[in-house]
FIGU-87731 format. One record per residue: residue number from 1; x, y, z of N, C-alpha, C in turn; chain. Coordinates in nm, 2 decimals. Example, Ala and Ser with C-alpha at 12.3 -4.5 7.8 and 13.67 -1.06 7.14 Angstrom:
REC  pos    n_xx    n_yy    n_zz   ca_xx   ca_yy   ca_zz    c_xx    c_yy    c_zz  unit
REC    1    1.32   -0.57    0.78    1.23   -0.45    0.78    1.32   -0.33    0.78     A
REC    2    1.28   -0.22    0.71    1.37   -0.11    0.71    1.29    0.00    0.79     A
This chain:
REC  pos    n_xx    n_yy    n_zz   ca_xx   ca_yy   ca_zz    c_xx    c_yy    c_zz  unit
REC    1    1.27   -2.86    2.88    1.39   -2.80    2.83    1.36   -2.66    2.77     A
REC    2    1.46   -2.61    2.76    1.46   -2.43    2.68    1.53   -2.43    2.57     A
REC    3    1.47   -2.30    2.50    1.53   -2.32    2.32    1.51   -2.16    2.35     A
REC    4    1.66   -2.14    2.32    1.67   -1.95    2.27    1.68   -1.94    2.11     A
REC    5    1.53   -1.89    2.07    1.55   -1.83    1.91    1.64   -1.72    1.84     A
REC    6    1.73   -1.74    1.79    1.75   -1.65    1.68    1.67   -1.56    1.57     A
REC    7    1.73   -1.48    1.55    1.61   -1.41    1.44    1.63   -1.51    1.29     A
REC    8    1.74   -1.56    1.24    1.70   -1.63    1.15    1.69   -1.76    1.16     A
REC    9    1.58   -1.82    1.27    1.58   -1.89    1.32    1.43   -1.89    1.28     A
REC   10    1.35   -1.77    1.36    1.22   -1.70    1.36    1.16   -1.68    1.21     A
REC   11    1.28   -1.68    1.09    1.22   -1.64    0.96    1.20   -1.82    0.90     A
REC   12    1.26   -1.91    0.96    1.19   -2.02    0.90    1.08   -2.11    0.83     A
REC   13    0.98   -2.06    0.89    0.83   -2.05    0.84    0.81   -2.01    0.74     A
REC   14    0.88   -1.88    0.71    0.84   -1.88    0.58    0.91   -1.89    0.46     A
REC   15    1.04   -1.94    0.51    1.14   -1.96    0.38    1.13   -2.06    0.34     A
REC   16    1.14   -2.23    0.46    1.12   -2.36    0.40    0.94   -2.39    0.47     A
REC   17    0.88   -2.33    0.53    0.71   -2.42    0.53    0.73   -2.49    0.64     A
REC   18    0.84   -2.43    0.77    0.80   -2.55    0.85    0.78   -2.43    0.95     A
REC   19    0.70   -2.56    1.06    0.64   -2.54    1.19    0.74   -2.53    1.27     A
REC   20    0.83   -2.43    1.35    0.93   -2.44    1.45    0.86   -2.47    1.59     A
REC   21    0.76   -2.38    1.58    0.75   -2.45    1.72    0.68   -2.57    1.82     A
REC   22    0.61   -2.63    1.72    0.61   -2.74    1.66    0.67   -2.84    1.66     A
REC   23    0.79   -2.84    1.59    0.93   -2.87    1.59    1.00   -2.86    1.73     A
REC   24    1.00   -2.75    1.79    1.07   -2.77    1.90    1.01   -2.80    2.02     A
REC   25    0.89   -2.84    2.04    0.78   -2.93    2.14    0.82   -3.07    2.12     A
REC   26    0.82   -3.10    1.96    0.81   -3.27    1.96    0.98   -3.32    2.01     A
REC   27    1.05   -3.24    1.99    1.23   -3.25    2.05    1.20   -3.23    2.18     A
REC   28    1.11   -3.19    2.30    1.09   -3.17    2.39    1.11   -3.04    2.47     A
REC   29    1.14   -2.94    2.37    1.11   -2.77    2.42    1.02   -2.72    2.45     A
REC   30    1.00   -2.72    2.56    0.85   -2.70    2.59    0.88   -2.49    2.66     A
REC   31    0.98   -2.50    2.68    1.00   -2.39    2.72    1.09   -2.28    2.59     A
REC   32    0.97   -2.19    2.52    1.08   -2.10    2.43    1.08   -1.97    2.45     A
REC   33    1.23   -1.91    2.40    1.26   -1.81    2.40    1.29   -1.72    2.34     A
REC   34    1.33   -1.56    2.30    1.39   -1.52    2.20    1.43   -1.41    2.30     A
REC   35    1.52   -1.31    2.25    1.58   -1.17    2.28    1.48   -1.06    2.28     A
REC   36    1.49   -0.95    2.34    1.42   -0.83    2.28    1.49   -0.79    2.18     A
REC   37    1.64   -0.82    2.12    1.75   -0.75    2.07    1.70   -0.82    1.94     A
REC   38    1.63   -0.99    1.91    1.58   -1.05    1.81    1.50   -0.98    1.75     A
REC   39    1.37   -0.92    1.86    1.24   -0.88    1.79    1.26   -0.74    1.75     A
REC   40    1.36   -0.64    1.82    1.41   -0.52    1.78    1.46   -0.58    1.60     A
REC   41    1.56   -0.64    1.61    1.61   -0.70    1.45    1.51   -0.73    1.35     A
REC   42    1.36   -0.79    1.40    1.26   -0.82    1.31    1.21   -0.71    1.26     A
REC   43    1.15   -0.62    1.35    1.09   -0.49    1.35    1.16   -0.43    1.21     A
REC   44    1.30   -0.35    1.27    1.39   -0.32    1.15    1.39   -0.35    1.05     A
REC   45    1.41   -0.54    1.03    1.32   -0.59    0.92    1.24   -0.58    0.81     A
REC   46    1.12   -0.60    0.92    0.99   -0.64    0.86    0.94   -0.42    0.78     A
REC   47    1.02   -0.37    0.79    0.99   -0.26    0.74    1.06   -0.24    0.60     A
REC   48    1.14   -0.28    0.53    1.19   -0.35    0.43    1.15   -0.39    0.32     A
REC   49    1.18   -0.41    0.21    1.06   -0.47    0.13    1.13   -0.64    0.12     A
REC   50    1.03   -0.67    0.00    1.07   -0.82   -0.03    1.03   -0.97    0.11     A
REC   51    1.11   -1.04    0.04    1.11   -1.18    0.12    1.12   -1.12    0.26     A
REC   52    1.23   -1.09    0.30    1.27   -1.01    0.46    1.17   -0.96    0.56     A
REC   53    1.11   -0.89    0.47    0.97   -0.83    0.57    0.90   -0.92    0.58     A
REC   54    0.84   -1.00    0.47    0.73   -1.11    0.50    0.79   -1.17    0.58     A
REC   55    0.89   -1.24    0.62    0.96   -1.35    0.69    0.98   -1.26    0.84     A
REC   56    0.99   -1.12    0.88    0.98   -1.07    0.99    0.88   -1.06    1.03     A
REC   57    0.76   -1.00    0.94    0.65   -1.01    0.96    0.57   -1.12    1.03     A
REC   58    0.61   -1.25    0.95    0.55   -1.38    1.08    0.61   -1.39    1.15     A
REC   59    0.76   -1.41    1.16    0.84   -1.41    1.27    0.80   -1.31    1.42     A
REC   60    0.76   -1.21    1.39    0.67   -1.10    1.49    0.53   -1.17    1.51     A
REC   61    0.47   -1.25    1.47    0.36   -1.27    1.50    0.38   -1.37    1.55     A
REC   62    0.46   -1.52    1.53    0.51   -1.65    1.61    0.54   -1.59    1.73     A
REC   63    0.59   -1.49    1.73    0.65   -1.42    1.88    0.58   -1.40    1.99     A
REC   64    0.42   -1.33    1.90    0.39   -1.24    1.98    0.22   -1.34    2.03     A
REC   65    0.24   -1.45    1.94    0.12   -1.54    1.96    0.11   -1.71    1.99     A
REC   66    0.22   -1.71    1.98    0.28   -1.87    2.05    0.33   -1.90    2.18     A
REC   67    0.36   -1.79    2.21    0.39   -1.81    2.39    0.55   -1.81    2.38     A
REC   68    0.59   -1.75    2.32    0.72   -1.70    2.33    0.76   -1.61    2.42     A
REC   69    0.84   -1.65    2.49    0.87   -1.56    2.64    0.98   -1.48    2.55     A
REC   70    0.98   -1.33    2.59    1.05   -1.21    2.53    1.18   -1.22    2.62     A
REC   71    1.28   -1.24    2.63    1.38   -1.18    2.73    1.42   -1.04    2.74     A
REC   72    1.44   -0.95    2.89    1.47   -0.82    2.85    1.68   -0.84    2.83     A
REC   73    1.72   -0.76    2.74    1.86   -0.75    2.76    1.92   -0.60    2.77     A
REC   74    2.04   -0.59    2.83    2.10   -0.50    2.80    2.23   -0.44    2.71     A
REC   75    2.21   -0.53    2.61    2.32   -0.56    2.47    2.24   -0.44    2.37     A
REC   76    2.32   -0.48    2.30    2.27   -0.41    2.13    2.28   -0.51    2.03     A
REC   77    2.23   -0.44    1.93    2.22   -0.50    1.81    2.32   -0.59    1.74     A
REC   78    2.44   -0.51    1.77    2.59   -0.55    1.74    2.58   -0.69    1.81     A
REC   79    2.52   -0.69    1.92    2.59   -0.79    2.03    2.50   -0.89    2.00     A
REC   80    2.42   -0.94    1.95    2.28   -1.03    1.93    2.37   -1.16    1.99     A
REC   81    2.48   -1.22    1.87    2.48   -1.37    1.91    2.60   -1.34    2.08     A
REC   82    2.64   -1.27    2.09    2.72   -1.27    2.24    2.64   -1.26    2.32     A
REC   83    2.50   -1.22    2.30    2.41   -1.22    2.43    2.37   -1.34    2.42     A
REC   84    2.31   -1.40    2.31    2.29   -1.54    2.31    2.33   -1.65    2.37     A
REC   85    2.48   -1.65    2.33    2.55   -1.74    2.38    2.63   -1.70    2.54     A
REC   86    2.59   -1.56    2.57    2.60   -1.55    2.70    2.49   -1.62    2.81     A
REC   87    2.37   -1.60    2.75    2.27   -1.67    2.82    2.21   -1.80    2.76     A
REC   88    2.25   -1.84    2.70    2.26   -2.00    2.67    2.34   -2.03    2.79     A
REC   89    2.46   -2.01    2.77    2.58   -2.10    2.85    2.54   -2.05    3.00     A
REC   90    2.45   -1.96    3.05    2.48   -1.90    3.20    2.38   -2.00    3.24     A
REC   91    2.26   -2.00    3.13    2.07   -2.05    3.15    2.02   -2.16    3.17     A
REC   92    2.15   -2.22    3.05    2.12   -2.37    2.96    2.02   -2.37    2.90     A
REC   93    1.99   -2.25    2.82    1.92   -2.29    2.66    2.00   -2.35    2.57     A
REC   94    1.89   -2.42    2.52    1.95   -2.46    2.37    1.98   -2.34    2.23     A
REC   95    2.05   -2.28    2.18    2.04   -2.22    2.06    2.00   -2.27    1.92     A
REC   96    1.89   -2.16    1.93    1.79   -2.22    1.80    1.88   -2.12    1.65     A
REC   97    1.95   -2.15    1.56    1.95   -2.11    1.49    2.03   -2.18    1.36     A
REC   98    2.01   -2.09    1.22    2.08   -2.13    1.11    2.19   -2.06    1.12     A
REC   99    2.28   -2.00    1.18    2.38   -1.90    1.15    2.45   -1.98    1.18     A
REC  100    2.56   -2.02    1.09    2.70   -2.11    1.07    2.77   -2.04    1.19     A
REC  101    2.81   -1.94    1.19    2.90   -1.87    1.26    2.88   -1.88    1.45     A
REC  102    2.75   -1.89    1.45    2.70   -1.86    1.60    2.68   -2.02    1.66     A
REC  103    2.61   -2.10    1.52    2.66   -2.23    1.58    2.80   -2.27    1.60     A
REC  104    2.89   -2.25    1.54    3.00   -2.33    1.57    3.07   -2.26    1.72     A
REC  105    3.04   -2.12    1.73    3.06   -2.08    1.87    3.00   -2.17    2.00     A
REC  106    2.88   -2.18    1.96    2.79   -2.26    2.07    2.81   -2.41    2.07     A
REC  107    2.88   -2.45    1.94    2.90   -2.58    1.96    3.05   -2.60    2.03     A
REC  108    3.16   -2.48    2.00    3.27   -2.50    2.10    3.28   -2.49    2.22     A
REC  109    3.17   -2.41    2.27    3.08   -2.35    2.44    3.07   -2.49    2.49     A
REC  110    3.04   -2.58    2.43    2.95   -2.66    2.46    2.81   -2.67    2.45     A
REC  111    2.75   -2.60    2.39    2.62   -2.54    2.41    2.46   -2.66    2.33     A
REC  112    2.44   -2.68    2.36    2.34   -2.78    2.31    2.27   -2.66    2.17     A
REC  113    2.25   -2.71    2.02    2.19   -2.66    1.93    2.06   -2.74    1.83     A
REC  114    1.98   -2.59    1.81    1.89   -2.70    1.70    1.84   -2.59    1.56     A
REC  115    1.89   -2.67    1.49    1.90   -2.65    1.34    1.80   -2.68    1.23     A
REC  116    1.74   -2.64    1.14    1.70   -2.70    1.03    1.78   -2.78    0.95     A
REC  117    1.69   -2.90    0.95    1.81   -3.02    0.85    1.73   -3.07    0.76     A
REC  118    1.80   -3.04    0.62    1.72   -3.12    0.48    1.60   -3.02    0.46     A
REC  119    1.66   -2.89    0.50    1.52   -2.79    0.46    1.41   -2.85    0.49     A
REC  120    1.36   -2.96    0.58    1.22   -3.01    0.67    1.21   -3.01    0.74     A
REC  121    1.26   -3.06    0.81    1.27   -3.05    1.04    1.38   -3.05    1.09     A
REC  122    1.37   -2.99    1.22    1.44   -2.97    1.32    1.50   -3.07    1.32     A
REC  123    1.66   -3.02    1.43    1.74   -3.15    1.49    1.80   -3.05    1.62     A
REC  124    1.82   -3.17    1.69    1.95   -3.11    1.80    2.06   -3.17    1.76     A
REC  125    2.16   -3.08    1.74    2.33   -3.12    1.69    2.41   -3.08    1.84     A
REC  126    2.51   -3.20    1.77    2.64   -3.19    1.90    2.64   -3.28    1.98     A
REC  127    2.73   -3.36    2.03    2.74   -3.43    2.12    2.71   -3.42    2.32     A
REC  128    2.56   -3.43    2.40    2.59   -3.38    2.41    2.56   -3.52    2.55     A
């Protein structure tokens, strides 16, 4: 199965201490993803001060040393979760993220999601 990351999806690790990807092997994702439009968003980021940069800062390094396949897009930054949920729904990735807004999109798509639940571990939400 496939899992497309979000960027605040990516900052996980270091906000609650968990292992995503990790997490999304033992759910059976063996296949993960993110945007170039995500790691563009970290970059911007992780240049920042505070919590934000640290949290981009690993989030760029999970990326760039766990075998995270990069996707190229032709969207912008504006468009992060429409490309998402464009290529979720075209791909059949799962959408990895905390954003209320982008899950309830993907959960009206139809779209298979996985969430942090109880600030500990992953879940897949939605009926599917």
């Amino acid at each position: 199965m496939k899992a497309l990351l979000d960027t605040n999806f990516l900052m996980i690790p270091v906000e609650f201490k968990v292992d995503i990807i990790s997490g999304l092997m033992s759910l059976g994702y063996i296949e993960i993803f993110t945007l170039d439009l995500v790691v563009a968003e970290l970059e911007k980021f992780s240049t920042k001060g505070g919590k934000i940069a640290k949290a981009s800062r690993v989030a760029l390094q999970i990326v760039r040393n766990s075998g995270v396949t990069v996707l190229q897009t032709k969207g912008d930054l504006k468009r992060v979760d429409d490309e998402i949920l464009r290529l979720a729904k075209t791909k059949n990735y799962a959408v990895c993220t905390q954003d209320q807004a982008l899950l309830n999109s993907a959960k009206a798509a139809g779209i298979r999601c996985i969430t942090l639940h109880q600030k500990r571990y992953l879940v897949e939400t939605g009926d599917y």
